[in-house]
C-alpha positions in Angstrom: 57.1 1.5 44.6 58.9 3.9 46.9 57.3 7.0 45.1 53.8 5.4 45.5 53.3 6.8 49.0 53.9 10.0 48.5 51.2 10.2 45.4 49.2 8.4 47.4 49.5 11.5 50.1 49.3 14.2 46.8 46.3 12.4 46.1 44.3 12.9 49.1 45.4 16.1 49.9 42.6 18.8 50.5 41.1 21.1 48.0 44.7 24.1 48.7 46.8 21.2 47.8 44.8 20.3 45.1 44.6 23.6 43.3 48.2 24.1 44.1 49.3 20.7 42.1 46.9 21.7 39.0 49.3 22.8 36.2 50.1 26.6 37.3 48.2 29.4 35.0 50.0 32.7 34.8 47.8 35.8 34.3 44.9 37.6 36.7 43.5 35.9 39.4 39.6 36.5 39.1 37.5 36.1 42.2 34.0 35.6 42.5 33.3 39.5 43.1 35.6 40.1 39.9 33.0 37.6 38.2 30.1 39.5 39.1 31.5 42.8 38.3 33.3 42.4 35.0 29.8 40.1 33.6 27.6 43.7 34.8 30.4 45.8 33.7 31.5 44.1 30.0 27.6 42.6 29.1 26.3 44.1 26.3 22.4 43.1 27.7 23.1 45.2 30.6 24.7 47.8 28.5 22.1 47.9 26.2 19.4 48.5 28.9 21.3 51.0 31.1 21.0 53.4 27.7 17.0 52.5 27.1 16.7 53.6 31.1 18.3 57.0 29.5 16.2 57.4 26.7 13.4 56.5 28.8 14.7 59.5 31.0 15.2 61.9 28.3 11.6 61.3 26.7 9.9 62.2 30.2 11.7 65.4 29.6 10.4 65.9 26.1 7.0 65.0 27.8 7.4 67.9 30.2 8.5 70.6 27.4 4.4 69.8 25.9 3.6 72.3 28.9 5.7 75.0 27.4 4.4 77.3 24.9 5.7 76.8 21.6 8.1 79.8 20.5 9.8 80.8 17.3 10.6 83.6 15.2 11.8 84.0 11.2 13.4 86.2 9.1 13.4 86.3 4.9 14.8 88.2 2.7 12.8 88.1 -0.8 13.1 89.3 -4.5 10.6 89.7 -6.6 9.4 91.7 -10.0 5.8 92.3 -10.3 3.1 93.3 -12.5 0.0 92.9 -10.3 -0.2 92.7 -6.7 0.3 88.8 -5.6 1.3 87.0 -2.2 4.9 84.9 -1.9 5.2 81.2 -1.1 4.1 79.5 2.1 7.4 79.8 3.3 7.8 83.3 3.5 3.9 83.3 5.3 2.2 84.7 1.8 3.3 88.0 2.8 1.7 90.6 0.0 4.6 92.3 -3.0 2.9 94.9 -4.9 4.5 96.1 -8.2 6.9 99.2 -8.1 10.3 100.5 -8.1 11.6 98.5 -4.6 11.8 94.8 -5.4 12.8 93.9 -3.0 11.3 92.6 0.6 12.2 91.6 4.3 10.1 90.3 6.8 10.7 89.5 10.3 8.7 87.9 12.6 8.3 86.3 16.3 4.8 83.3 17.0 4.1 81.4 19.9 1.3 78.9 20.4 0.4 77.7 24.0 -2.4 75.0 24.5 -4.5 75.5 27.0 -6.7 72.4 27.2 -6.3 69.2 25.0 -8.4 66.6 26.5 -5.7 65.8 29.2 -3.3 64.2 26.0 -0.1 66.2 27.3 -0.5 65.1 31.1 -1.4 61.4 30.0 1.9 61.6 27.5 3.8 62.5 30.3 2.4 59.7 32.6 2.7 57.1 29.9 6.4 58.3 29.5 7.3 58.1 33.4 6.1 54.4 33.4 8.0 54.1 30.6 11.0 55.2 32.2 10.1 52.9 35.4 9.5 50.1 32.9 12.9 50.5 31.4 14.6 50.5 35.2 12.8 47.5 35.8 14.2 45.6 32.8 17.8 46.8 33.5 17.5 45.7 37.1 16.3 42.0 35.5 19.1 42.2 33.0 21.9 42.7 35.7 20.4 39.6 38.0 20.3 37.2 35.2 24.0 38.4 34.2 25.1 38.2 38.0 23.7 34.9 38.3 25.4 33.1 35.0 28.4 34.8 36.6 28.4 33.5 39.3 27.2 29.6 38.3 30.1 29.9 35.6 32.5 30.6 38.4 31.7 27.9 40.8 31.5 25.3 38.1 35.2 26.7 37.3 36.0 26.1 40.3 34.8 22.7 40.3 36.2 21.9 37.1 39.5 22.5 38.4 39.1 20.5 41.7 38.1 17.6 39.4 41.4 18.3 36.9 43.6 18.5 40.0 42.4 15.3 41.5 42.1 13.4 37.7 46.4 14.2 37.4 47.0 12.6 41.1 44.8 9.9 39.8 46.7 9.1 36.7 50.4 9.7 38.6 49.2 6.6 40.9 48.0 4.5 38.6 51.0 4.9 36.1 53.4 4.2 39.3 51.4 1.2 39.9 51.3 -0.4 36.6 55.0 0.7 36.2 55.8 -1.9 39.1 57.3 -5.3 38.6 56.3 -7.1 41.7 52.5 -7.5 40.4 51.3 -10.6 39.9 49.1 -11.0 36.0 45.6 -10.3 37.3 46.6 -7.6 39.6 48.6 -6.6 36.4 45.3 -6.5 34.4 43.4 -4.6 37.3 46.3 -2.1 37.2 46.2 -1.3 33.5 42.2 -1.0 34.0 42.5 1.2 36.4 45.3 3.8 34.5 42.9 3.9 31.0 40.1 4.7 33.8 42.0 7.5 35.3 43.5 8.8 31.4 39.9 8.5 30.3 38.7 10.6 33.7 41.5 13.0 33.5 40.9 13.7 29.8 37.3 14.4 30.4 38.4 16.5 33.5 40.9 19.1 31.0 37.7 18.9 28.9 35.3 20.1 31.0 37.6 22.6 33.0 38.4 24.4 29.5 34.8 24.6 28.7 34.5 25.9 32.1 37.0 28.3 31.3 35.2 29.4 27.9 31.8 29.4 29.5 33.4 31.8 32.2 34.9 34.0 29.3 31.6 34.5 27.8 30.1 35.5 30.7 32.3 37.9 31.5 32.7 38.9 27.9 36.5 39.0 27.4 38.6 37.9 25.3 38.4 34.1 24.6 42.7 33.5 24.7 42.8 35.6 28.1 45.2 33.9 30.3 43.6 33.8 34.0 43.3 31.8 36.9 40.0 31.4 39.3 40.4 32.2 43.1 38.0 31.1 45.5 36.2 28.9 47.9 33.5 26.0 48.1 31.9 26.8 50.9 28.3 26.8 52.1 25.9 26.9 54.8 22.6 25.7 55.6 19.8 28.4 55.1 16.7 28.6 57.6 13.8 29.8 54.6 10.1 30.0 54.9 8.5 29.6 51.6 5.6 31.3 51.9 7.5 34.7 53.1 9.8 34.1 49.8 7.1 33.8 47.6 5.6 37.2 48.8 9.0 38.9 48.8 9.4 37.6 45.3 5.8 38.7 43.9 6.7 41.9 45.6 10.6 42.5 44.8 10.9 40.7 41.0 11.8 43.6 39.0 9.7 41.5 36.1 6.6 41.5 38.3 7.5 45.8 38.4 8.0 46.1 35.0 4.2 44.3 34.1 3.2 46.6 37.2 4.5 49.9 35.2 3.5 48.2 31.5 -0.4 47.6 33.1 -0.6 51.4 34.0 1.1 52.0 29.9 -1.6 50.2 29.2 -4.1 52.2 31.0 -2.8 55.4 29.7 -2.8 54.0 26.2 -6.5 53.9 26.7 -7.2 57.0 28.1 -5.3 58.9 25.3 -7.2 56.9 23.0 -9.9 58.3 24.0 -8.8 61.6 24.9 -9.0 62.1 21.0 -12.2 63.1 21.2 -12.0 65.8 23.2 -11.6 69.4 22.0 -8.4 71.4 22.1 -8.7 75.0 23.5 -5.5 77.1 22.3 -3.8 80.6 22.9 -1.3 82.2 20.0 0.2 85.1 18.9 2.4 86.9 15.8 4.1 89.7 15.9 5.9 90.4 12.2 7.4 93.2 10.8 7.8 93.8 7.0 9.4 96.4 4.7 11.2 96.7 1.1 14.2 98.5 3.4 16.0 98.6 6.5 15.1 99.9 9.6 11.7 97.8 9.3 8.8 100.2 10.6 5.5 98.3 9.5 4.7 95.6 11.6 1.7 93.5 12.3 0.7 91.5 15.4 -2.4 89.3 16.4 -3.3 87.6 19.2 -5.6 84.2 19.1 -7.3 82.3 21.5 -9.5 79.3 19.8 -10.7 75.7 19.8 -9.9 72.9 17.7 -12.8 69.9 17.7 -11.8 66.9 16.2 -13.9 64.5 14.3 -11.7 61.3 13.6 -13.4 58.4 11.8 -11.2 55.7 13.6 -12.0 57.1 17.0 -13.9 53.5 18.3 -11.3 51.3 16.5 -8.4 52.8 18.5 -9.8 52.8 21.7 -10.6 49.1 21.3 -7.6 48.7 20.4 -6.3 50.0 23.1 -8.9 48.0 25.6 -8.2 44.9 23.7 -4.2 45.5 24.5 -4.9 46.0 28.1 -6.3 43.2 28.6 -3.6 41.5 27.1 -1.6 42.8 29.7 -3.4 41.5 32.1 -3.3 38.0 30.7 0.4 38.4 30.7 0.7 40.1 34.3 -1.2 36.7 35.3 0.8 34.1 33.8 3.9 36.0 35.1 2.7 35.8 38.7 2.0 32.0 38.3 5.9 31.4 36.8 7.5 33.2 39.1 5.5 31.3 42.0 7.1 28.5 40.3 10.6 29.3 39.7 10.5 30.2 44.0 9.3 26.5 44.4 11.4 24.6 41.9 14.4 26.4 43.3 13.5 26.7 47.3 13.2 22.0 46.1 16.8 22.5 44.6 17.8 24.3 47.6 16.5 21.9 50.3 17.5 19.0 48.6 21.4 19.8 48.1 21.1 21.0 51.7 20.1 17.8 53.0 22.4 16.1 50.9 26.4 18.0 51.3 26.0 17.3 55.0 25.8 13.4 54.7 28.6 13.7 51.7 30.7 15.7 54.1 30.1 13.7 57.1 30.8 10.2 54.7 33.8 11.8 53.6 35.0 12.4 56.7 34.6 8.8 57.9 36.3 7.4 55.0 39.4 9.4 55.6 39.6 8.8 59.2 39.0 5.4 58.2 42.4 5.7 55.7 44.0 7.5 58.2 43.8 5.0 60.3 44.9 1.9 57.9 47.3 3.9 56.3 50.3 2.3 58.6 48.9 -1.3 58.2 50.1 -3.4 55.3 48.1 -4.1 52.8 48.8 -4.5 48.6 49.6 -1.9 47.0 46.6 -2.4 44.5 44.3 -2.3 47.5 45.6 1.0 48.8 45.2 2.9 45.2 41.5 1.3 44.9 41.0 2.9 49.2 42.5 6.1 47.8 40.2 6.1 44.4 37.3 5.7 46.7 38.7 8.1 49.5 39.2 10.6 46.5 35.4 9.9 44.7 33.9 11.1 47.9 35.8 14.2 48.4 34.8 15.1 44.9 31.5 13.9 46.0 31.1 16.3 48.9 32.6 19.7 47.0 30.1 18.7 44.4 27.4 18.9 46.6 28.6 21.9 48.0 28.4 23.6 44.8 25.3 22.8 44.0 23.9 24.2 47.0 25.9 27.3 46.5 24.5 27.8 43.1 20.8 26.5 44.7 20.9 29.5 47.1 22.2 31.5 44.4 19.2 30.5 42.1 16.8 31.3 45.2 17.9 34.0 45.9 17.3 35.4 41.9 13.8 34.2 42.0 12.9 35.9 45.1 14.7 38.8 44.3 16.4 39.7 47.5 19.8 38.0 48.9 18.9 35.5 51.5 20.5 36.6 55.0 22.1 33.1 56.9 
């Protein structure tokens, strides 16, 4: 019984002396902005979107090169025996052979083709691919908030995990010191041997959890699942001051989802007017110069210059543009139903928020009356069953209390990703 003060002391230490008696972990120490960085960093979603946001980029390029003429130049070299005059393939542009001694025949030759007017398909191309683009920022910007947000619930239930773990091996050292003692009378006895299967059964659960925590943190921060590491950090939290109906306009106005049905409405739009733009004519400038000979230097040469128009008749022309209609107002539909979920998520989250906010204060402020209430019995006698049962409960609400605290940490955290905007204090 002489070692079951000082357990008793271990036991209700504060959160530093509870991490400290945890079984040690060698390795890196990762802290919450190691979390959040690694998870953007290593997370193959956010990966994956960064490189759309560049192929978005380079396709508004290719969109600009439409307002370029069209250049190009060819040379051939043919062979040929003939009897009667005839024309070569396509591919060497049906240039005339005509029979005789030289067969054979080079050509040269430099086009270009420059449309002038197309119905505005080239400037709507390029619009649709710069909301594209905008689209695809959008969607890496939601990526990296629901990666930093797993991160950072996957580290404060870490750290939780191992609050519990610490706590659950003081438990079970008191317990096994008090069922180890010889002075107890048989129901005490019985009480006592209750008490250290409760505490095995807790701290069992406890290693459970805090090595699911420690997989679920892995994952997140996609490394290797047999790194050897050790969480840093603190439960801490204070009340928030937040007025919903500000929140909800930030978040209609800030949600990079809300942007990216924003930039897919005016896709949409510009789906249509291309659709249409089908119809219209295409007015067209080109030019050839070529020059052809059966030996070098190449004196006879050729050129034109062309301006003309293309009008094209397209059978499907009404079924693609309703198509296109029909698609945009699907959009719309969606755009709607987004605005209405995301009003939601801000509500169900700003309810989280208040409730965990009204509720770590009274845990804390219980807490703290308990323990001065142990405190102050601490030098009075008393059984020693009675003291570990005091401590149990003394220990519950401690647990309690950085419980709490989490959950409003993770509450403001989840706020703060459906407004889409940190929250200041």
């Amino acid at each position: 019984m002489r070692s079951l003060p000082l357990l008793l002391a271990l036991f209700l230490s504060g959160p530093a002396a509870a991490q400290s008696a945890s079984p040690p972990v060698e390795g890196r120490v990762i802290t919450l902005e190691d979390a959040v960085r690694l998870a953007t960093l290593n997370d193959a979603r956010v990966l994956s979107a960064e490189q759309d946001t560049i192929i978005a980029a380079q396709r508004v390029k290719e969109a600009w090169f439409q307002f370029l003429p069209e250049v190009g130049f060819q040379a051939s070299a043919s062979k040929f025996e003939a009897r009667y005059p005839f024309a070569l393939s396509g591919v060497s542009r049906n240039i005339l052979a005509f029979p005789g001694a030289n067969q054979n025949l080079y050509s040269g030759s430099g086009y270009w083709y420059l449309p002038v007017y197309e119905g505005g398909r080239h400037v709507n191309t390029l619009y649709l691919a710069k909301a594209a683009h905008k689209a695809a920022r959008s969607n890496y910007d939601t990526v990296r908030r629901e990666v930093t947000l797993a991160a950072k619930e996957s580290f404060h239930r870490l750290i939780m995990a191992q609050e519990k773990l610490a706590a659950s091996i003081k438990s079970v050292g008191a317990a096994q010191a008090l069922a180890a003692d010889d002075s107890l009378g048989p129901w005490d006895r019985i009480e006592a041997e209750a008490l250290l299967g409760e505490s095995r059964a807790q701290a069992t659960l406890a290693r459970h959890l805090f090595d699911t925590g420690r997989l679920a943190l892995l994952k997140n921060l996609n490394l290797e699942f047999d790194t050897v590491f050790r969480v840093e950090g603190d439960l801490q939290s204070k009340p928030l001051e937040v007025d919903i109906d500000r929140t909800t306009v930030w978040a209609m106005e800030l949600r990079p989802e809300l942007q990216s049905q924003t930039y897919r409405a005016e896709m949409d739009a510009i789906g249509v007017n291309l659709a249409i733009g089908r119809r219209h004519p295409t007015v067209f400038f080109a030019g050839d110069y070529e020059l052809t000979g059966y030996r070098f230097p190449l004196k006879q040469n050729n050129w034109d210059a062309t301006i003309g128009i293309k009008v094209p008749l397209a059978y499907d022309f009404l079924t693609q543009v309703k198509q296109k209609q029909a698609e945009q107002r699907q959009g719309t539909l969606k755009r709607a139903e987004l605005q209405d979920r995301v009003r939601l998520e801000v509500r169900q989250a700003y309810e989280n928020m208040l409730y965990w906010q009204r509720e770590f204060p009274l845990r804390e402020s219980h807490y703290l009356a308990l323990k001065k209430l142990y405190d102050k019995a601490s030098g009075a006698p008393g059984a020693a069953l009675s003291r570990l049962r005091a401590s149990k409960r003394l220990s519950d609400a401690r647990l309690a209390h950085l419980e709490s605290v989490t959950e409003h940490i993770l509450a403001v955290a989840k706020l703060e990703w459906a407004v889409g905007r940190a929250l200041d204090q």
